[in-house]
Each structure stands twice: as structure tokens, then as C-alpha cells.
N, C-alpha and C positions, 0 to 999 in steps of 0.2 A: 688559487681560489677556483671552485669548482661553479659550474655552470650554476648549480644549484644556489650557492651560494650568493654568487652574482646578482640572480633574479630575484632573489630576497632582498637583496640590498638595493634592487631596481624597484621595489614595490615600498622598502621604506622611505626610500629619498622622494618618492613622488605622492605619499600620504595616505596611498590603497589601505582600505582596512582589510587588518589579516583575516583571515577565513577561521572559522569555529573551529577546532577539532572535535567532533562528536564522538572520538573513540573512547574517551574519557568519561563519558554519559553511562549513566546506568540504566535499567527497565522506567525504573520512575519519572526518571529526567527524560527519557526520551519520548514515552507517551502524554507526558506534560508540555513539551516542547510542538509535538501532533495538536499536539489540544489546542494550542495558541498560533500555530499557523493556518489555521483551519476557524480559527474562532469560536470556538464552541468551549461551555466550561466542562470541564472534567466531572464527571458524577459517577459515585460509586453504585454502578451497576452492578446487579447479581449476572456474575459470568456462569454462564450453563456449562454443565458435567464435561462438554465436550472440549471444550477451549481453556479449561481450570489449569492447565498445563500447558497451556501454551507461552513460550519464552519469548519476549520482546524484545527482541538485540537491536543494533547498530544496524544489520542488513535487513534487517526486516521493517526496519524504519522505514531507511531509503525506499526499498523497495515500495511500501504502501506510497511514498510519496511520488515515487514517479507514475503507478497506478491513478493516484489524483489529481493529477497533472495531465495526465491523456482523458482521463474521463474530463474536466473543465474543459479541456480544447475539444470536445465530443470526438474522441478516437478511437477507435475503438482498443478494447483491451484481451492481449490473448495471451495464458501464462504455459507455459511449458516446461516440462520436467519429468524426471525421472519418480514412478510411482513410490510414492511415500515421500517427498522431499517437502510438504510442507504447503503447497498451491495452494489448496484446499480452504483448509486452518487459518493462511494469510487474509485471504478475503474474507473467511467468514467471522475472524476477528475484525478486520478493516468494517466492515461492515454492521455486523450485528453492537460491536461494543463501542466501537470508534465515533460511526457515523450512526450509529441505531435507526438503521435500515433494515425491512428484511431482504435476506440473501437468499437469490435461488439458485443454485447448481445446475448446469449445465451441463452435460458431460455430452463431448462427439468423439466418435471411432470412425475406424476406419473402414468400418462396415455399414455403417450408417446413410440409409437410402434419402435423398433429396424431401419425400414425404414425411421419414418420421423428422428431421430437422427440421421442415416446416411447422409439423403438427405442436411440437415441442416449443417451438420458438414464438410463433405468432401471438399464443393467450400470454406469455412474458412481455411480449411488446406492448399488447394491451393494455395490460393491467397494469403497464409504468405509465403511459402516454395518457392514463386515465388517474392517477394522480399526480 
């Protein structure tokens, strides 16, 4: 008997409920799934030209949820990646269709002087802390 084995059979004798497999979930079931841990009911919004293509997987789930997860704990949230991979798209789905928020982008370089990060930043802070 493998290790693996073992600890399965250490979680049935002691009455642990098994864990979901969400791999098994399709788009629908998974943005259904968002919709009820979050609480909010699902409503067929017009999704804009830009996100009409956007695909809902399994990692994109997770991923929006660990996003809402630091943002409840006020953490801040910083995504990283390879240009084109998706950052983008994830929040602004998360956001616009999910949470029907508007979303503003942000983008910093690495050239980017202390002022304009400032200038940039401060009217966004505002105009959250003021609704």
C-alpha cells in the first residue's frame, strides 16, 4: 500500500469530507460555482467585444479566487507574467462581469519615475475611498 493510499484510507476512517475535484467542472459550472461563493446571483450580462473570448477554465477560477482572497484580507494584489499570458483579461473579467466593478489598469515599468506612479495612482485611490 502506497503512501497515498494510506492517507485516503486515514481520512476515511476518521469521516474528513473528501475534497471536490473541480477538474471535472466545465465554464458554466465553474462561473456558477464563483457566483455562490461570493454570493451574488449570476445575471446574464452583455459581455463587451473584448472578453467575448475569453475562456473560463479550472486555473482561471482558482486563480480569480485567490485574487479575492487577498483583496478581503486587504492585500495587496500584484500579477505577473509573460506579455500576452492572460493578466489583463483575468481581472478585467473578474471584475467587470464577475463583480461588476469598473476596472482600471494600471501598468508600471521599469522606467517609470516615482512622480508619474504617483500622479497615476493617487486620483485611483481617490475615487475608490470615495465610493
Amino acid at each position: 500500500m502506497c503512501i497515498r493510499d494510506r492517507t485516503y484510507d486515514d481520512i476515511q476512517k476518521n469521516n474528513f469530507p473528501r475534497m471536490t475535484d473541480y477538474s471535472s467542472y466545465n465554464s458554466s459550472q465553474l462561473k456558477e460555482l464563483l457566483y455562490d461563493i461570493l454570493g451574488r446571483k449570476q445575471v446574464n450580462k452583455v459581455i463587451p467585444d473584448r472578453l467575448r473570448n475569453y475562456v473560463f477554465t479550472l486555473d482561471n477560477f482558482l486563480k480569480m479566487l485567490l485574487i479575492l482572497m487577498r483583496i478581503r484580507a486587504n492585500i495587496p494584489v500584484v500579477l505577473m507574467g509573460e506579455t500576452g499570458c492572460g493578466k489583463t483579461c483575468l481581472v478585467e473579467y473578474l471584475s467587470d462581469i464577475i463583480l461588476e466593478q469598473e476596472c482600471r489598469i494600471f501598468n508600471i515599468h521599469a522606467g517609470m519615475t516615482y512622480q508619474e506612479f504617483r500622479s497615476k495612482l493617487l486620483p485611483i485611490i481617490e475615487d475608490a475611498n470615495t465610493k
